[in-house]
C-alpha positions as protocol buffer text, in pm:
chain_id: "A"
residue {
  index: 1
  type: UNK
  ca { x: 1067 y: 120 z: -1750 }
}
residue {
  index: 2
  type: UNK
  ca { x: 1209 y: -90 z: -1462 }
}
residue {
  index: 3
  type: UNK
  ca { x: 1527 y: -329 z: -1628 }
}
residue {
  index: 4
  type: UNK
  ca { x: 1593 y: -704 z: -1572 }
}
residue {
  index: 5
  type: UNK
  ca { x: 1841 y: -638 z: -1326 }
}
residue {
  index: 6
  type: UNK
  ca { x: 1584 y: -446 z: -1103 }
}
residue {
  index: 7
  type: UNK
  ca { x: 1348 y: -728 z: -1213 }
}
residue {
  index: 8
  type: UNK
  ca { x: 1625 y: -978 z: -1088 }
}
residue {
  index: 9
  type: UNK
  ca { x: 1689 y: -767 z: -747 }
}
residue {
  index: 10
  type: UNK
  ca { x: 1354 y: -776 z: -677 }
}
residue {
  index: 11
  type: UNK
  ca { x: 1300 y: -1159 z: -725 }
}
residue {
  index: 12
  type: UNK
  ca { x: 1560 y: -1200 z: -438 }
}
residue {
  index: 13
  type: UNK
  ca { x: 1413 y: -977 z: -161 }
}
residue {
  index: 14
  type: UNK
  ca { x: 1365 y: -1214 z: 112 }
}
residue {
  index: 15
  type: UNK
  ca { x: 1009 y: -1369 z: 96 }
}
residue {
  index: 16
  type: UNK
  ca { x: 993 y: -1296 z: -288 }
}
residue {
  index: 17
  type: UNK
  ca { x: 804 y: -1543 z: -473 }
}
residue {
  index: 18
  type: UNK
  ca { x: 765 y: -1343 z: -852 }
}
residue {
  index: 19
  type: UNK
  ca { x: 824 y: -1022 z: -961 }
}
residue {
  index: 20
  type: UNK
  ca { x: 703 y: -870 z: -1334 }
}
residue {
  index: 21
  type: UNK
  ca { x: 717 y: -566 z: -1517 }
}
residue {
  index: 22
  type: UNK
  ca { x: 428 y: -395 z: -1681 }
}
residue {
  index: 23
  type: UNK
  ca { x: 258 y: -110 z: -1886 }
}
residue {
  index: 24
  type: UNK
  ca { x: 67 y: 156 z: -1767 }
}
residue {
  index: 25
  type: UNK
  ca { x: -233 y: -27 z: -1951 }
}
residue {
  index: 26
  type: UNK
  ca { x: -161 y: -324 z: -1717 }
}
residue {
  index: 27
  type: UNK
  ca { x: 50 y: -559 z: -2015 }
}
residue {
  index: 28
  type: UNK
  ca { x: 273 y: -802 z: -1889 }
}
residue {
  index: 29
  type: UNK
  ca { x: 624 y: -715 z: -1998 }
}
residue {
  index: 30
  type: UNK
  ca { x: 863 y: -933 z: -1848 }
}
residue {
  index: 31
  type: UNK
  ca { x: 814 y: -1175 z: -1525 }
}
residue {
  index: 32
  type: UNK
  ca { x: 1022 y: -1398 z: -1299 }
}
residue {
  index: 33
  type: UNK
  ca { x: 974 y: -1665 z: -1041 }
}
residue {
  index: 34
  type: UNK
  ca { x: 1095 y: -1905 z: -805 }
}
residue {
  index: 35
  type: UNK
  ca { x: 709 y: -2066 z: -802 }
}
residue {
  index: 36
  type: UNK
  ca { x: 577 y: -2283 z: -1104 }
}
residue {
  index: 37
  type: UNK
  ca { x: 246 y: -2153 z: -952 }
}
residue {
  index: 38
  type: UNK
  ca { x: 308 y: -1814 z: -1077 }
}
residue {
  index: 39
  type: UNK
  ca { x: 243 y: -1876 z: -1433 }
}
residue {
  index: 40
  type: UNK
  ca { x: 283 y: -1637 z: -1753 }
}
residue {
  index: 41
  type: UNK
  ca { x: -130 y: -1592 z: -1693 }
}
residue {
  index: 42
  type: UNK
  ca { x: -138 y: -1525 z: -1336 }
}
residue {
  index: 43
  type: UNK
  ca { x: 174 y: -1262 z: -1382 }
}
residue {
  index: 44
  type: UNK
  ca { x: -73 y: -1115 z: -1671 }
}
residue {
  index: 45
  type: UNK
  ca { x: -360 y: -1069 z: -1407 }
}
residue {
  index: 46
  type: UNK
  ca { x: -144 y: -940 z: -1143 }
}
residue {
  index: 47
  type: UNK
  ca { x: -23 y: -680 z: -1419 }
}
residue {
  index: 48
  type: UNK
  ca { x: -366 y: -552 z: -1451 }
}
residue {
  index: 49
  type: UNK
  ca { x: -446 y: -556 z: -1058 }
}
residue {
  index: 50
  type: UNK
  ca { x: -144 y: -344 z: -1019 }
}
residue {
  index: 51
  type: UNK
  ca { x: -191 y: -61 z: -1315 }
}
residue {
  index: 52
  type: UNK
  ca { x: -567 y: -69 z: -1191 }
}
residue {
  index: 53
  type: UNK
  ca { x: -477 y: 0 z: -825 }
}
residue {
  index: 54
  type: UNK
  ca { x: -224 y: 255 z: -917 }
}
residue {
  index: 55
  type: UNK
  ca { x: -454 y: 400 z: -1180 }
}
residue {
  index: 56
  type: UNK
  ca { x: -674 y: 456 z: -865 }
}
residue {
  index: 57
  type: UNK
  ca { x: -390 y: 595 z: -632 }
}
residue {
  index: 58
  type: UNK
  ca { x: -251 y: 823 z: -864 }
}
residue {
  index: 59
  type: UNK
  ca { x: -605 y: 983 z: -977 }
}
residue {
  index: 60
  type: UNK
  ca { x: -716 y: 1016 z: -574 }
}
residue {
  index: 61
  type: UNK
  ca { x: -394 y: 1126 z: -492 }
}
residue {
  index: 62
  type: UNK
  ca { x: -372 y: 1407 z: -755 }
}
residue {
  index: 63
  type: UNK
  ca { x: -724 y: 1514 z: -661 }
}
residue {
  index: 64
  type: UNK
  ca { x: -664 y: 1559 z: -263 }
}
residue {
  index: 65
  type: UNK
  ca { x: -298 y: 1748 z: -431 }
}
residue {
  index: 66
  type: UNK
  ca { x: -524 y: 1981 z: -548 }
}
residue {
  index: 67
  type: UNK
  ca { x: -776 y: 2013 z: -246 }
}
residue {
  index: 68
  type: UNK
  ca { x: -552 y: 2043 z: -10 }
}
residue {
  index: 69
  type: UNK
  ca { x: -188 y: 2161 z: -103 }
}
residue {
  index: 70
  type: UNK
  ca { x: 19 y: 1853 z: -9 }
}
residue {
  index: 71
  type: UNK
  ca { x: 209 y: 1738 z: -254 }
}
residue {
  index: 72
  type: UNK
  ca { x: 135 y: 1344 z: -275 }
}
residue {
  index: 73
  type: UNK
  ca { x: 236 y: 1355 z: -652 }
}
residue {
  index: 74
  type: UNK
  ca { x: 387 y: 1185 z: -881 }
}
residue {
  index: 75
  type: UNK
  ca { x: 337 y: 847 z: -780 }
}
residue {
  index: 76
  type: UNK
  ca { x: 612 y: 644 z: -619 }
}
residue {
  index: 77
  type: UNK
  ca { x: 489 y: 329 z: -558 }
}
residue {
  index: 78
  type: UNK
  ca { x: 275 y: 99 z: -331 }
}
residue {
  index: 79
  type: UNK
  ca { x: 237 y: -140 z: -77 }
}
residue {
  index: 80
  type: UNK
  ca { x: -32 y: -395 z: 34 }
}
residue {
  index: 81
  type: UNK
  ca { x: -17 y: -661 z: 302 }
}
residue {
  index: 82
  type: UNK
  ca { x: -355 y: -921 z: 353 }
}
residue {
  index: 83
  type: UNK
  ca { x: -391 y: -1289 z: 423 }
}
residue {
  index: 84
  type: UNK
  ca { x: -36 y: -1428 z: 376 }
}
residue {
  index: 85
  type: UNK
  ca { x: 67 y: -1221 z: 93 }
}
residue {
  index: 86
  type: UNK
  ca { x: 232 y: -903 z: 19 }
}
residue {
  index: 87
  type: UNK
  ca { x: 255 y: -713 z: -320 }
}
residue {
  index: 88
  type: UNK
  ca { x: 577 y: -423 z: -363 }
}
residue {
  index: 89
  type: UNK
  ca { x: 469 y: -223 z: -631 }
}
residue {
  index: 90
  type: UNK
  ca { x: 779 y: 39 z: -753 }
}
residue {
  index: 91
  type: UNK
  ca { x: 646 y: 260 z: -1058 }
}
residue {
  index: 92
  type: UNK
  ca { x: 625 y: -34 z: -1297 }
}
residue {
  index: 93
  type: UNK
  ca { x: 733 y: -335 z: -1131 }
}
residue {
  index: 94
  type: UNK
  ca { x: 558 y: -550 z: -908 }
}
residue {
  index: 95
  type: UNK
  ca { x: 704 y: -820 z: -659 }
}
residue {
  index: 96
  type: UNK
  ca { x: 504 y: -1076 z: -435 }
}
residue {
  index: 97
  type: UNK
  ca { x: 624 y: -1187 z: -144 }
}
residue {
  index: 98
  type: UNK
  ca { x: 551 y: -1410 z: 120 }
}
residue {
  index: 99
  type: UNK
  ca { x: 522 y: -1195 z: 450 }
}
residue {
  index: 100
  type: UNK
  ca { x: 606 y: -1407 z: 694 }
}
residue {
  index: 101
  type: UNK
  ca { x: 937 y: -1478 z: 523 }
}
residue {
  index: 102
  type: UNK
  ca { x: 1011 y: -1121 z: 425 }
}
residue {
  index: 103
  type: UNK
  ca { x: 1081 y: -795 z: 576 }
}
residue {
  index: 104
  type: UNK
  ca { x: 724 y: -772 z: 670 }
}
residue {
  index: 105
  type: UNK
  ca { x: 718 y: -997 z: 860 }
}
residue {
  index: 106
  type: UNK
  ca { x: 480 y: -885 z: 1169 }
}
residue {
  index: 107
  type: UNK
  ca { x: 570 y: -1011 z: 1550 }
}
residue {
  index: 108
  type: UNK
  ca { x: 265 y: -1296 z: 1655 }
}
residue {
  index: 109
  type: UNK
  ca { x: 94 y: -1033 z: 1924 }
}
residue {
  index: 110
  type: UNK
  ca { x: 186 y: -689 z: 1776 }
}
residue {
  index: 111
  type: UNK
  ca { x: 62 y: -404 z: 2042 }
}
residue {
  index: 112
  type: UNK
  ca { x: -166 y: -174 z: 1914 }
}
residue {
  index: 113
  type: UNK
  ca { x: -101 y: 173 z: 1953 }
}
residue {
  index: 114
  type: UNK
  ca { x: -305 y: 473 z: 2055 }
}
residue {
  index: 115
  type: UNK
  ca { x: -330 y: 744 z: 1786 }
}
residue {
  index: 116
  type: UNK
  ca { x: -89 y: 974 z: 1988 }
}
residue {
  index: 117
  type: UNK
  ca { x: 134 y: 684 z: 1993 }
}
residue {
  index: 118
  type: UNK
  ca { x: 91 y: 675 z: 1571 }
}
residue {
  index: 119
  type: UNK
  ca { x: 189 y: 1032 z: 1641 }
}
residue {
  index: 120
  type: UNK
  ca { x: 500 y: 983 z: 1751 }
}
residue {
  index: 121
  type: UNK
  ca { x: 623 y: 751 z: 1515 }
}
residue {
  index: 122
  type: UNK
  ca { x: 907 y: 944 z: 1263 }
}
residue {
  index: 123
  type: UNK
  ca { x: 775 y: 1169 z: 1033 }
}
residue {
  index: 124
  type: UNK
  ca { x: 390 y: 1122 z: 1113 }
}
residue {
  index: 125
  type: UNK
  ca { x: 177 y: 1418 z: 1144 }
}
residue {
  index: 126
  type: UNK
  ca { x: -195 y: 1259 z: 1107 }
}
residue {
  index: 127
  type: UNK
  ca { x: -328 y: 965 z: 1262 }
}
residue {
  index: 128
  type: UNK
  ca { x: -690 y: 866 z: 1244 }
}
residue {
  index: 129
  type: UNK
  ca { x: -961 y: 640 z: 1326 }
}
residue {
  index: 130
  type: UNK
  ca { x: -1258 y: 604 z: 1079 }
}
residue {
  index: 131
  type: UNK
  ca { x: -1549 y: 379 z: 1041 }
}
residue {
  index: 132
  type: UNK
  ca { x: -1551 y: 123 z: 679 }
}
residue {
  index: 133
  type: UNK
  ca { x: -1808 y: 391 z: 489 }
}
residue {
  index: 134
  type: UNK
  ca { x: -1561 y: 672 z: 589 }
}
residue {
  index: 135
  type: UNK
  ca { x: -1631 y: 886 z: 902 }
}
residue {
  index: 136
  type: UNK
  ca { x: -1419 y: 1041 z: 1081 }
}
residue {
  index: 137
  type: UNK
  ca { x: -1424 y: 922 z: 1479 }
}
residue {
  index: 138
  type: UNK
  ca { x: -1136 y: 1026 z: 1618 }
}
residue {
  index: 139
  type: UNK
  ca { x: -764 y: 1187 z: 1530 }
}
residue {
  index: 140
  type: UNK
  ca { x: -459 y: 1372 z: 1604 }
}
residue {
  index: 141
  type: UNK
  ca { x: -244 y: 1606 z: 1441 }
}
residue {
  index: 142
  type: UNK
  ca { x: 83 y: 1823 z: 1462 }
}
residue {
  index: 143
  type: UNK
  ca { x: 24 y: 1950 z: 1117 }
}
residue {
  index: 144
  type: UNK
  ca { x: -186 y: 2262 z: 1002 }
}
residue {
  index: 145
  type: UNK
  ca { x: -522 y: 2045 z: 861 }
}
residue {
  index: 146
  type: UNK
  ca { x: -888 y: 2160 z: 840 }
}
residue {
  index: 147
  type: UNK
  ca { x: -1152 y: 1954 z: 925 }
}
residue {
  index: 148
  type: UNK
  ca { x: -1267 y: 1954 z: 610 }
}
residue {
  index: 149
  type: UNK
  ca { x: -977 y: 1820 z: 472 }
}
residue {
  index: 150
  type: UNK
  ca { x: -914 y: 1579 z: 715 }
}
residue {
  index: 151
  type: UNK
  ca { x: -1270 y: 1421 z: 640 }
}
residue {
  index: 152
  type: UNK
  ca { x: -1233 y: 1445 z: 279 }
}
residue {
  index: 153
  type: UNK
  ca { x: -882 y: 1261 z: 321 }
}
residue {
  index: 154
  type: UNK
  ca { x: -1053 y: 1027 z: 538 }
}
residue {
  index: 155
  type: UNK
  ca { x: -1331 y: 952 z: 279 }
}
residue {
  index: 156
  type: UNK
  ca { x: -1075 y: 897 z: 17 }
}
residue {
  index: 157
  type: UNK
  ca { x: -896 y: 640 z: 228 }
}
residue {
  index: 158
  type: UNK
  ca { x: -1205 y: 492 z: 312 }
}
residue {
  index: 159
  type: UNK
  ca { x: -1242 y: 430 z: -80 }
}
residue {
  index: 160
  type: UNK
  ca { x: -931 y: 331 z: -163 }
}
residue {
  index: 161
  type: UNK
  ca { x: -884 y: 69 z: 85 }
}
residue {
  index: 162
  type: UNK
  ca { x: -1270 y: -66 z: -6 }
}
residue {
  index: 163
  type: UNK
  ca { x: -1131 y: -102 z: -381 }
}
residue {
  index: 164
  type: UNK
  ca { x: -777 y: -277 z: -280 }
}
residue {
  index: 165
  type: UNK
  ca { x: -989 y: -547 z: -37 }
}
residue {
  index: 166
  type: UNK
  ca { x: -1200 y: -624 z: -316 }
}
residue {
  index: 167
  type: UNK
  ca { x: -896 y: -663 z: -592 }
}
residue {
  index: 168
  type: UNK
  ca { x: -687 y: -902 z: -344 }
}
residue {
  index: 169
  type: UNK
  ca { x: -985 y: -1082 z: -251 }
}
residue {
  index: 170
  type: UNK
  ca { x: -1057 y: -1163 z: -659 }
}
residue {
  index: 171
  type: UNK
  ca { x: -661 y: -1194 z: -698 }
}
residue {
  index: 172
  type: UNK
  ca { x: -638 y: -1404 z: -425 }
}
residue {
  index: 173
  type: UNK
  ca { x: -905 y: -1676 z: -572 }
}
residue {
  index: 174
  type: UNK
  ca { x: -739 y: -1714 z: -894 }
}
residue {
  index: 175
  type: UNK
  ca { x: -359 y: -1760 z: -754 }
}
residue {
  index: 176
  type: UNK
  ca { x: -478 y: -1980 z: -482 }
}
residue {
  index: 177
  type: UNK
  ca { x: -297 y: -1781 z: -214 }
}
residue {
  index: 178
  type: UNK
  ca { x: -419 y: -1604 z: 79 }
}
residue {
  index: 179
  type: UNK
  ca { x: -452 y: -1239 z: -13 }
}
residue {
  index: 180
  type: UNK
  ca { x: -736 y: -1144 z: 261 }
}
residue {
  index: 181
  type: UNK
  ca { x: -852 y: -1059 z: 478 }
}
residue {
  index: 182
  type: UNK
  ca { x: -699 y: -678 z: 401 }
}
residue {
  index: 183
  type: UNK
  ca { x: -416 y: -608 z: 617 }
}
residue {
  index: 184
  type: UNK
  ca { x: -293 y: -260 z: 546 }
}
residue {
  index: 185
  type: UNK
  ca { x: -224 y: -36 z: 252 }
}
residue {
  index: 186
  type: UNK
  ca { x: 88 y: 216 z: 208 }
}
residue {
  index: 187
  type: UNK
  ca { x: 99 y: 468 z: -25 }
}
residue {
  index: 188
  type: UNK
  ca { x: 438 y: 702 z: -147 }
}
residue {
  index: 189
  type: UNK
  ca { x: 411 y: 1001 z: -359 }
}
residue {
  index: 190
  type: UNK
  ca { x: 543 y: 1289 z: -389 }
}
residue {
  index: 191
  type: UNK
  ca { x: 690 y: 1454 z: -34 }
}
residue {
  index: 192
  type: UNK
  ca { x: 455 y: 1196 z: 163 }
}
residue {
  index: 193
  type: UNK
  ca { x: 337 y: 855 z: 251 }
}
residue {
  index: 194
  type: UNK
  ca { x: -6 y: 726 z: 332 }
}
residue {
  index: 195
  type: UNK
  ca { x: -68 y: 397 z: 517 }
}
residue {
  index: 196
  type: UNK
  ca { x: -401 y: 281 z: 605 }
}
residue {
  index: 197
  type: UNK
  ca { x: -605 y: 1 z: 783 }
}
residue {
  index: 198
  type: UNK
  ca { x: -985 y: -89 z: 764 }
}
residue {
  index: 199
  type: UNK
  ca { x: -969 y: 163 z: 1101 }
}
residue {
  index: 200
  type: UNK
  ca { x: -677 y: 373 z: 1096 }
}
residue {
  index: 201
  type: UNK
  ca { x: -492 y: 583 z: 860 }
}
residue {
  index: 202
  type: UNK
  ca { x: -210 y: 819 z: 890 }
}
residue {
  index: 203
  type: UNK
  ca { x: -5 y: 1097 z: 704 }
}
residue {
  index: 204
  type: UNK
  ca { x: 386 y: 1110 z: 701 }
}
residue {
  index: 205
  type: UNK
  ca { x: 661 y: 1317 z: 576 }
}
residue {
  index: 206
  type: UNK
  ca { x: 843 y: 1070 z: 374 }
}
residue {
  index: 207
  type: UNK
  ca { x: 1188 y: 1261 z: 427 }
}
residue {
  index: 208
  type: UNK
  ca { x: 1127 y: 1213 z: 794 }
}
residue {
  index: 209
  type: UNK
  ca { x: 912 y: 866 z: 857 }
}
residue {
  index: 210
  type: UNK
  ca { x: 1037 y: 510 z: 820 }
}
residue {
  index: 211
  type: UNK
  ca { x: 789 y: 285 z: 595 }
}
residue {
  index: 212
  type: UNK
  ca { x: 945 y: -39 z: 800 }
}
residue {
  index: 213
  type: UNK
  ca { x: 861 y: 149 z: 1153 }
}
residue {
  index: 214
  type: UNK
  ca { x: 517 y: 274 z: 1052 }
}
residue {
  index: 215
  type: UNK
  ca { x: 448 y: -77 z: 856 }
}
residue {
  index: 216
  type: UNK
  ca { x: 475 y: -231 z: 1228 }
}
residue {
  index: 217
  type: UNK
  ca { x: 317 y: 20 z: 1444 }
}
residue {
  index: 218
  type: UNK
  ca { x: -16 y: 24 z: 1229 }
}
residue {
  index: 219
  type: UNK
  ca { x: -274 y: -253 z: 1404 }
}
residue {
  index: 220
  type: UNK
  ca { x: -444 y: -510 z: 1181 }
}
């Protein structure tokens, strides 16, 4: 369990507007904020949207694990950037930030890069472009992937990103902040990281890649 001193580091990240602890079951544990608008309810609900989304990482993660050989277990944590808002989710503790006024903060006319481009970021070894339902359109690769695991990867992202738009959207009407539309999704486990947008995704070494450099090259 995360301590009030990590609770109190993360509170002053740039951009940081409340950060809580919580259960695996989604309790509230402990919260802080520098917003009255963050109240003990709101921290309770963004408790549950975080155990619930990691609930979902960690069981879709295991399974591709399995399927495919990469380790992307145990869970590290999570990140997801829509609307205004950004949530920093570290094993049990949560923080919500303000992007523009944090460290994801995102240039006003960021260039989108090709998928060989995504390629060549640090540590990257999969880049992809898929369609909302989950088909595969187009990708490259330096690593040693089937097709059939880069579809069923792609399907899972697909998924995954479908269930985060539709818990910020929800979250986003009962804090009154601007959670959507979905911006992008990272993902740490194990020896990798995952980050995804409604049309790209990509695979990383995470003892090679740089979440701040591949936070800024994905489009969205």
């Amino acid at each position: 369990m995360a301590t009030t001193q990590e609770l109190e580091s993360a509170l002053g990240r740039p951009g940081a507007v409340a950060a809580g602890r919580f259960t695996a079951d989604g309790r509230l544990v402990e919260k802080l904020s520098k917003s009255p608008d963050v109240t003990d309810d709101l921290a309770g609900i963004a408790s549950q949207f975080a155990a619930t989304m990691g609930m979902v990482l960690r069981t879709f993660s295991a399974s591709y694990s399995v399927l495919s050989g990469i380790p992307l277990v145990p869970f590290h944590g999570w990140i997801f950037s829509g609307g205004e808002m950004t949530a920093v989710i570290q094993n049990d503790l949560w923080t919500m930030l303000h992007t523009d006024d944090s460290s994801f903060a995102r240039p006003d006319s960021p260039t989108e890069k090709t998928l060989q481009q995504l390629l060549a970021c640090n540590g990257v070894k999969l880049a992809a472009y898929y369609t909302p339902d989950g088909r595969l359109i187009a990708h490259a690769q330096s690593m040693p992937l089937s097709h059939e695991l880069r579809e069923s990867g792609t399907q899972i992202v697909a998924s995954v990103v479908n269930t985060a738009d539709g818990l910020s959207t929800a979250f986003g009407r009962l804090a009154n902040n601007r959670w959507s539309p979905f911006g992008i999704l990272m993902y740490s486990g194990g020896d990798w990281t995952i980050a995804a947008t409604k049309t790209r995704w990509l695979l990383a070494d995470a003892g090679e890649c740089s979440i701040d450099e591949i936070y800024q090259a994905m489009p969205w």
